[in-house]
KETOR-256852 format. One record per residue (C-alpha): x, y, z; residue in one letter. Coordinates in steps of 0.001 Angstrom, whole numbers. Layout:
REC, X, Y, Z, A
...
***
This chain:
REC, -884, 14762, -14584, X
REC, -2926, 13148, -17235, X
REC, -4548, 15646, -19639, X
REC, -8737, 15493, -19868, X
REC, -11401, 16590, -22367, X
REC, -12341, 19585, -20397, X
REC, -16000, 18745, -21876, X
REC, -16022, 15626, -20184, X
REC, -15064, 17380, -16782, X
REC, -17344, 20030, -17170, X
REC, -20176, 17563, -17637, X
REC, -18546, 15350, -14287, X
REC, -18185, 18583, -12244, X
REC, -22183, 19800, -13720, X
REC, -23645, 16414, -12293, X
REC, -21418, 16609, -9092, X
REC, -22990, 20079, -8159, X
REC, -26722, 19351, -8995, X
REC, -26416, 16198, -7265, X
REC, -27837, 16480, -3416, X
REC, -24874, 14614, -1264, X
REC, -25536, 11913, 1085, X
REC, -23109, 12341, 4400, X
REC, -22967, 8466, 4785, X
REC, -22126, 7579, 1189, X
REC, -18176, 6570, 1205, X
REC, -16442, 5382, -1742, X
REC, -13410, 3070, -1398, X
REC, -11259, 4063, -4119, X
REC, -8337, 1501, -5073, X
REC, -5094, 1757, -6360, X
REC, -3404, 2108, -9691, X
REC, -7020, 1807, -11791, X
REC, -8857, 189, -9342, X
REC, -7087, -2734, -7789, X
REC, -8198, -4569, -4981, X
REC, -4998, -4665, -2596, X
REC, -3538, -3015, -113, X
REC, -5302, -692, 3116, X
REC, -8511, 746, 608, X
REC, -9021, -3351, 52, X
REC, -9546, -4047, 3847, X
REC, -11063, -1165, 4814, X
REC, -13427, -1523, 2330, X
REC, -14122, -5145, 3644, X
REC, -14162, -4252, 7059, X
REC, -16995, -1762, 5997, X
REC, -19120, -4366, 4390, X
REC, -19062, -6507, 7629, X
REC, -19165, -4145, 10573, X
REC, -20479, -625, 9680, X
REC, -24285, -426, 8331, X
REC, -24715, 3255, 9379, X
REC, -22070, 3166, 6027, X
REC, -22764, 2575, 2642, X
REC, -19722, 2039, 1362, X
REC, -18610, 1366, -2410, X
REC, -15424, 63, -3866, X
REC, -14831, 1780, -7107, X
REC, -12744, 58, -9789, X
REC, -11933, 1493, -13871, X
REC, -10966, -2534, -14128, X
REC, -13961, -4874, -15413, X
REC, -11990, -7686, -13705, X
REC, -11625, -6303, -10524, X
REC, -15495, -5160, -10704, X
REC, -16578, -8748, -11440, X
REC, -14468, -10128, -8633, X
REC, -16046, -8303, -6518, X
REC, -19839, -8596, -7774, X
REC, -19333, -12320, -7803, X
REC, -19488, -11966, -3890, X
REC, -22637, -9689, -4160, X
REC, -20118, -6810, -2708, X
REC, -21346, -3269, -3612, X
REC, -18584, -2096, -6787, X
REC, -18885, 647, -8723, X
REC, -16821, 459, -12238, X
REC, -15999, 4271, -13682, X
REC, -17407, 5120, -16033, X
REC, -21272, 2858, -15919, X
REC, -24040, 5593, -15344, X
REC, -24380, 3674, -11610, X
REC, -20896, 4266, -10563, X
REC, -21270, 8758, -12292, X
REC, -24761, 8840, -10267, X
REC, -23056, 7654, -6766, X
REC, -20040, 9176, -6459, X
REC, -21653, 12431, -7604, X
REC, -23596, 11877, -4324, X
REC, -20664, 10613, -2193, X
REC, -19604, 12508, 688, X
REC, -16341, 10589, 1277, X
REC, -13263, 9165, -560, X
REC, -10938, 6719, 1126, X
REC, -7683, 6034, -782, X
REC, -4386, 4626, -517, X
REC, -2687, 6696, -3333, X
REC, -3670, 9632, -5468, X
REC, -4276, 7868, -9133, X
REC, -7967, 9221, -9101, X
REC, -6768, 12114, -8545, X
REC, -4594, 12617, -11558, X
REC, -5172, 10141, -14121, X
REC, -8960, 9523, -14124, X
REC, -11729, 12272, -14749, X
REC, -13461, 10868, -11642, X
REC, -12220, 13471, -9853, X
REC, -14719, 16042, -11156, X
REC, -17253, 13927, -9777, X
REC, -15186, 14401, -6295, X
REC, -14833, 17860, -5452, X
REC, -16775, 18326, -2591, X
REC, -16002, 15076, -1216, X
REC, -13961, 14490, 1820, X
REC, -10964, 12591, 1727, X
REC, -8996, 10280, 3595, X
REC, -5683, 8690, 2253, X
REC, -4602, 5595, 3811, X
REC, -1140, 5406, 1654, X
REC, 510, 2323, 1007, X
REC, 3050, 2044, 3352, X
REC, 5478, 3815, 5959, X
REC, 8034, 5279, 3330, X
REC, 11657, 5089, 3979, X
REC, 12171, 6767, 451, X
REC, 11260, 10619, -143, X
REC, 7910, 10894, -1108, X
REC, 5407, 14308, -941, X
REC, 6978, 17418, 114, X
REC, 10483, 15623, 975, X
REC, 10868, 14381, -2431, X
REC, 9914, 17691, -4145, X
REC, 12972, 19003, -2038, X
REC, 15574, 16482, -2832, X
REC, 17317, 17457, -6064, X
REC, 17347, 13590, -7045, X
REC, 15146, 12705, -10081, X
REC, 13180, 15404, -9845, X
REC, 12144, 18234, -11970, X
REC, 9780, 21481, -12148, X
REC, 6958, 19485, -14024, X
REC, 7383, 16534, -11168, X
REC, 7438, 18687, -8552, X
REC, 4272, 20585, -9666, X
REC, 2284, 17352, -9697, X
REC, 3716, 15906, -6715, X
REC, 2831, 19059, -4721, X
REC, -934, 18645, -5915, X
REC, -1476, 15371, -5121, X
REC, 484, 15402, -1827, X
REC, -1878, 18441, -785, X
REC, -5262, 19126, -76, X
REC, -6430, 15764, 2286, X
REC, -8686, 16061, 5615, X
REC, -6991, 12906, 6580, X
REC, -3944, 10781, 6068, X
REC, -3620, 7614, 7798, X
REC, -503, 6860, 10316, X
REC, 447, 4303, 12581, X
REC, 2085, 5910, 14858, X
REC, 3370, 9377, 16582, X
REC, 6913, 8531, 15532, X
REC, 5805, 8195, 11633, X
REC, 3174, 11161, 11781, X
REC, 5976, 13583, 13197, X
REC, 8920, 11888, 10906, X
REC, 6990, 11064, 7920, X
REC, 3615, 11313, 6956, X
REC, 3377, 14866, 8648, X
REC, 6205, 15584, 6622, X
REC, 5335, 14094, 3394, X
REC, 1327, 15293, 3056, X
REC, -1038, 18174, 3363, X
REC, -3883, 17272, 5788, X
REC, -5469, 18348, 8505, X
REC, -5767, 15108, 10432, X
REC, -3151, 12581, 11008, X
REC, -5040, 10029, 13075, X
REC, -2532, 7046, 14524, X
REC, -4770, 3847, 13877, X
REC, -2836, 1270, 11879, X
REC, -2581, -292, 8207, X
REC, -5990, -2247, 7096, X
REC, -4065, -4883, 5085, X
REC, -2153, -5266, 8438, X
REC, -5116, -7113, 9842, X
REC, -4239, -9510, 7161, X
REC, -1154, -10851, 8328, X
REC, -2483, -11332, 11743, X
REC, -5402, -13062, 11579, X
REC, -6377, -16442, 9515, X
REC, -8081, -14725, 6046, X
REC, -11624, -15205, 5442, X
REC, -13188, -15513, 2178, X
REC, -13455, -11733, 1220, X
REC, -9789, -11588, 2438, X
REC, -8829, -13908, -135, X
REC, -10196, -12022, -2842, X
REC, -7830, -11479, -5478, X
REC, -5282, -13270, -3686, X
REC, -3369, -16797, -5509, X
REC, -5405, -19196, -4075, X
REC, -3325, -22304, -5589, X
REC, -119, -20335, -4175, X
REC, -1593, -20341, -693, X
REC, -2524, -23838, -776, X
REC, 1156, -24742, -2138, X
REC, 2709, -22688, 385, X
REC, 908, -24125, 3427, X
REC, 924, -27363, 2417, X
REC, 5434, -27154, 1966, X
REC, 5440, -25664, 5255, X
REC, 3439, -28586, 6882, X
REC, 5865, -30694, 4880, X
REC, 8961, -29077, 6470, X
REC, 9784, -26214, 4118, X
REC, 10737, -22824, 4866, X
REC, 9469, -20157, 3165, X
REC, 11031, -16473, 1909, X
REC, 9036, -13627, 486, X
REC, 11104, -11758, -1490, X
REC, 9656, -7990, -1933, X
REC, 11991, -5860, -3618, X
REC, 10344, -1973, -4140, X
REC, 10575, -746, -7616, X
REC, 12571, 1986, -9403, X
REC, 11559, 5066, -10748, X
REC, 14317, 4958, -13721, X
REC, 13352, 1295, -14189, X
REC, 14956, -2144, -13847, X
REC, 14844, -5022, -11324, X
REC, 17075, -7183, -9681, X
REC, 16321, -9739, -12103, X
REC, 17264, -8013, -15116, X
REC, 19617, -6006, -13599, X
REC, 21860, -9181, -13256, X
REC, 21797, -8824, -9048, X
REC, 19995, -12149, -8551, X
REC, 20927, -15199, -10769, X
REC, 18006, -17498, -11458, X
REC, 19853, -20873, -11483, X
REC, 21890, -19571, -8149, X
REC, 18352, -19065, -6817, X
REC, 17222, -22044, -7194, X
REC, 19870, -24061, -5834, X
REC, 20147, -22246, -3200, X
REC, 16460, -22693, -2106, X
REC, 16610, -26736, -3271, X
REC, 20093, -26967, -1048, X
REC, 17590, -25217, 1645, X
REC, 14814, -26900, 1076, X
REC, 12832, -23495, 699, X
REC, 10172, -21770, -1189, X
REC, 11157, -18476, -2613, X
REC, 8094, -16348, -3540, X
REC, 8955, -13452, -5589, X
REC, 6322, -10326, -5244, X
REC, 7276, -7110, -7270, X
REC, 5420, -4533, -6790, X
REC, 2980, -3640, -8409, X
REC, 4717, -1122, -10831, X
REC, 7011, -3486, -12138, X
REC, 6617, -7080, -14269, X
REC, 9716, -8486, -13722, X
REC, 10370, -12067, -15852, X
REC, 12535, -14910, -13858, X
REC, 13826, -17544, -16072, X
REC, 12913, -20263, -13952, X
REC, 9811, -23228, -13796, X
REC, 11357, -24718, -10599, X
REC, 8794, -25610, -7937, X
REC, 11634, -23698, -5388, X
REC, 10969, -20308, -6918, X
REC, 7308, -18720, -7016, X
REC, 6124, -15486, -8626, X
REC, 2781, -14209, -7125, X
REC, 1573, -12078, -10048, X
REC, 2636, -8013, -9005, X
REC, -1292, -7039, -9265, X
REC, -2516, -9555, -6489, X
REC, -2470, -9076, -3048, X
REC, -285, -10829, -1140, X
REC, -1033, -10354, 2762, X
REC, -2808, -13707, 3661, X
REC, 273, -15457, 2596, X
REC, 3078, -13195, 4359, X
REC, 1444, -14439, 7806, X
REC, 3416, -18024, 6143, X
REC, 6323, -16168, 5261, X
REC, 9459, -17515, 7935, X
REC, 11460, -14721, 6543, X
REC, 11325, -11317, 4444, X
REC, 13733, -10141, 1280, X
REC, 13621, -6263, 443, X
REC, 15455, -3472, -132, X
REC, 13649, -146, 297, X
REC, 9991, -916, 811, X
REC, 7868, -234, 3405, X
REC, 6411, -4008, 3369, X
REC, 9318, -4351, 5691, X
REC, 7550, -2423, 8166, X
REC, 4381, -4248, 8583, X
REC, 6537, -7540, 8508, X
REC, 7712, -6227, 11888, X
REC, 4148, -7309, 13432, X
REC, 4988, -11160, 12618, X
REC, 8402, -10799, 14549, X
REC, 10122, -12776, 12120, X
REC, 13648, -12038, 9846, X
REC, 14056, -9582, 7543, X
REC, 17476, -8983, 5058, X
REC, 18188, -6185, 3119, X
REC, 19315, -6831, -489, X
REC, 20280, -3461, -1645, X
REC, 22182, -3964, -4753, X
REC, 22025, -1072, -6257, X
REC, 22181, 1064, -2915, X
REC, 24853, 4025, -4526, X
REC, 22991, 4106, -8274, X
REC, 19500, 4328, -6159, X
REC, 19774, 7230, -3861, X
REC, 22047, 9519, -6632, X
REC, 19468, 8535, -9218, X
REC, 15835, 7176, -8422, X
REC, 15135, 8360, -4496, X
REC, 16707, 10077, -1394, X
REC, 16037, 8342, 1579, X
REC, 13466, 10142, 4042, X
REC, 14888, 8130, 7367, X
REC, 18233, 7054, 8579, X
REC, 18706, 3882, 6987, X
REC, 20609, 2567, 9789, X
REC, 18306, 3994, 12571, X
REC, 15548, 1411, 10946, X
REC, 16555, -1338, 8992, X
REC, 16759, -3714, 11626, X
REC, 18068, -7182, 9544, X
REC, 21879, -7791, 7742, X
REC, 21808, -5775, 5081, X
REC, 23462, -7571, 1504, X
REC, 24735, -5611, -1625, X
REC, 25963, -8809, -3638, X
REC, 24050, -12709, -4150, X
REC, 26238, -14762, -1793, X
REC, 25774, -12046, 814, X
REC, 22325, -12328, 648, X
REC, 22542, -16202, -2, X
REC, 24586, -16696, 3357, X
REC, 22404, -13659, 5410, X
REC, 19408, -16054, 4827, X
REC, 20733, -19288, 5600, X
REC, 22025, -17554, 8703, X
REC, 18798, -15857, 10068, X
REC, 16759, -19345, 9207, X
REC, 19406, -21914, 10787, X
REC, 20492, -19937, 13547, X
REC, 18167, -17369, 14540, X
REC, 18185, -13512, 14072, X
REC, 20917, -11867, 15841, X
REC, 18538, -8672, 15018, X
REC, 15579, -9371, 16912, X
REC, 16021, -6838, 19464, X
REC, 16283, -3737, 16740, X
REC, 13139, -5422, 15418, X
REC, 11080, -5582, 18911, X
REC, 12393, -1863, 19424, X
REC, 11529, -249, 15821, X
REC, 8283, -2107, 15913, X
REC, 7630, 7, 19021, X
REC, 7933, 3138, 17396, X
REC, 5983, 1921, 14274, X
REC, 2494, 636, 15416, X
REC, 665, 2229, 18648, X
REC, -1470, -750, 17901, X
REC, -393, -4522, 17347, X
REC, -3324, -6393, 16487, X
REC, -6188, -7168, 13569, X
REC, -8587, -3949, 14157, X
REC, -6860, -1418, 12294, X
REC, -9905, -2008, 9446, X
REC, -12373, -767, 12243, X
REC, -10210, 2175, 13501, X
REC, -10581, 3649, 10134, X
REC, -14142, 2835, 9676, X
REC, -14841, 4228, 12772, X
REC, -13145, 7172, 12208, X
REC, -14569, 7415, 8375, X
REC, -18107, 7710, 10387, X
REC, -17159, 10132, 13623, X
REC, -14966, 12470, 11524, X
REC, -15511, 12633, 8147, X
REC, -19228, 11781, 8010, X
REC, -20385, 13855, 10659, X
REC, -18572, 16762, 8766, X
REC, -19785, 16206, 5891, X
REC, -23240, 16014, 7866, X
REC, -22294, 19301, 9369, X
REC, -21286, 20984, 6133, X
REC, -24988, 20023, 4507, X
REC, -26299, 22380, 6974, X
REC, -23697, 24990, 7254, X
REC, -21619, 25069, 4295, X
REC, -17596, 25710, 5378, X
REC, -14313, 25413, 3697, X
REC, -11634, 23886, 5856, X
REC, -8057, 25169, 5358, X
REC, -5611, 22578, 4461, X
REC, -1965, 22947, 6037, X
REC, 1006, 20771, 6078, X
REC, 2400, 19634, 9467, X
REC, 6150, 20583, 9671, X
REC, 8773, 19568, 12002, X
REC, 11680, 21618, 13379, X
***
């Protein structure tokens, strides 16, 4: 956990607690600094354009990000302007999809008597919270202090479904509340993007990739996770540029590369076959063009399952990633529903296979997506909205008048 000037915090926490709280006052808090992606981006949105008994905030440390957003006369807060210190000392509610304000911004002091509701970023088929502090993989005293602190202390954590709250997110976080109502960014894939859903997404690679696809190309997202001792499949020498591209010219196919967001991978390629959308943009709009998904072990695979489309498995490094980066919280062959690759011409012919000749997986698909999402459609933005405004806000409405201190317990399985 990043270290503070205890001044500073004093001085946050002082204007927190002389500050009178408003119960509607939310603040969207985004991921890794402030980016706009993922669930907080969408929720966010989807408070802007259906929910004025909200008045909702996106908060951003990023002068980009803050820009991009007042460009489209959004409301954005950037930490730490005197605007954004005097509203969240008033806010009543956080909604975020990791716990970065939490541990590497002094915001946090500003915080305290919010309520909080963490959307995460994705149904984890890696250890993460309470799991991971368990495994003896990667893990040590000092990690598994500050994992236990910012897997702890929620009212809410998002899930999408009974299966995933009892087998994972139960599991993984300390809350009080594990309401089932779907991903945001979801809505994303399943719905042609308006102009706020855009935002800070490649516009030219959208264009490019539509316009190949109405040309007769097929295109692959390929979405590898990252890893916590480093490296990438390009670097690691798993996935040979020029083999890449001839592959996808022999295919006539667009390979988009998204890392995540952690990682700034460098392909040694300019071919119009092989894309990189930049790691910090959001790339939802354009999966809903994707005709097939790449990964390994990241939970984009999961909310691919909602387009019904192919998915392989390139998992390279499968032996040197469970002994040394992450256990896996799930049976990997209970739900990785695709042919799963370990070498380039496995993964070369896996694709070629799935696009030519159809899935041979689609029924493990159909049946995992079942036990992923109670809900299949675009609304999962206005589930948590509306549960940001009968939940949260009416406690925090409640608490004004009669102050109380909720316990916070983590939901364990047998």
């Amino acid at each position: 956990m990043a270290e503070f000037d205890p001044g500073t915090l004093k001085a946050l926490s002082d204007i927190s607690r002389r500050t009178p709280k408003k119960a509607n006052c939310v603040i969207f808090m985004g991921r890794i600094g402030g980016a706009l992606i993922d669930n907080v981006k969408y929720a966010f949105l989807d408070c802007v354009r259906h929910f004025p008994d909200l008045q909702g905030f996106f908060l951003t440390h990023d002068q980009a990000q803050r820009d991009l957003l007042a460009r489209q006369n959004l409301p954005v807060l950037l930490f730490p302007d005197t605007e954004a210190v005097q509203i969240c000392a008033r806010a009543s509610v956080v909604v975020s999809d990791d716990f970065w304000w939490r541990s590497h911004s002094p915001v946090h002091a500003l915080l305290e008597e919010a309520r909080t509701f963490q959307l995460w970023h994705g149904i984890p088929l890696k250890a993460i919270g309470f799991p991971e502090i368990e495994s003896s993989v990667n893990m040590t005293p000092e990690k598994a202090e500050y994992l236990r602190a910012n897997y702890s202390g929620y009212d809410a954590v998002l899930s999408t479904s009974p299966y995933f709250t009892e087998h994972a997110f139960g599991r993984a976080f300390g809350a009080n509340d594990f309401p089932e109502l779907g991903y945001p960014r979801n809505d994303a894939m399943l719905r042609p993007p308006d102009k706020y859903d855009m935002l800070n997404v490649d516009v030219a690679l959208y264009g490019e990739l539509r316009q190949r696809r109405k040309e007769g190309w097929r295109v692959v997202f390929y979405m590898p996770t990252f890893r916590d001792t480093g490296g990438d499949p390009f670097s690691d020498g798993a996935i040979n540029p020029g083999k890449l591209v001839e592959f996808a010219r022999r295919n006539k196919i667009i390979f988009v590369c998204k890392f995540h967001p952690y990682v700034q991978a460098r392909i040694a390629s300019n071919d119009p076959h092989v894309r990189v959308c930049a790691s910090h943009t959001d790339p939802y709009p354009m999966l809903r063009l994707a005709d097939a998904l790449v990964t390994d072990y990241s939970s984009i695979y999961f909310d691919y399952l909602l387009l019904k489309r192919p998915i392989v498995y390139f998992q390279y490094d499968h032996e040197a990633y469970v002994t040394r980066n992450r256990e896996l919280m799930l049976d990997m062959d209970d739900v990785t529903p695709g042919i799963r690759t370990a070498d380039e011409e496995a993964l070369y012919a896996a694709l070629a296979k799935v696009l030519d000749h159809g899935d041979p997986h689609e029924a493990e698909r159909d049946a995992l997506l079942a036990r992923s999402f109670t809900h299949h459609d675009d609304g999962a933005g206005k589930r948590v909205n509306q549960y940001v405004l009968d939940h949260l806000v009416a406690m925090a409405a409640q608490s004004a008048v009669t102050p109380q201190t909720a316990s916070i317990t983590r939901r364990t399985t047998a």
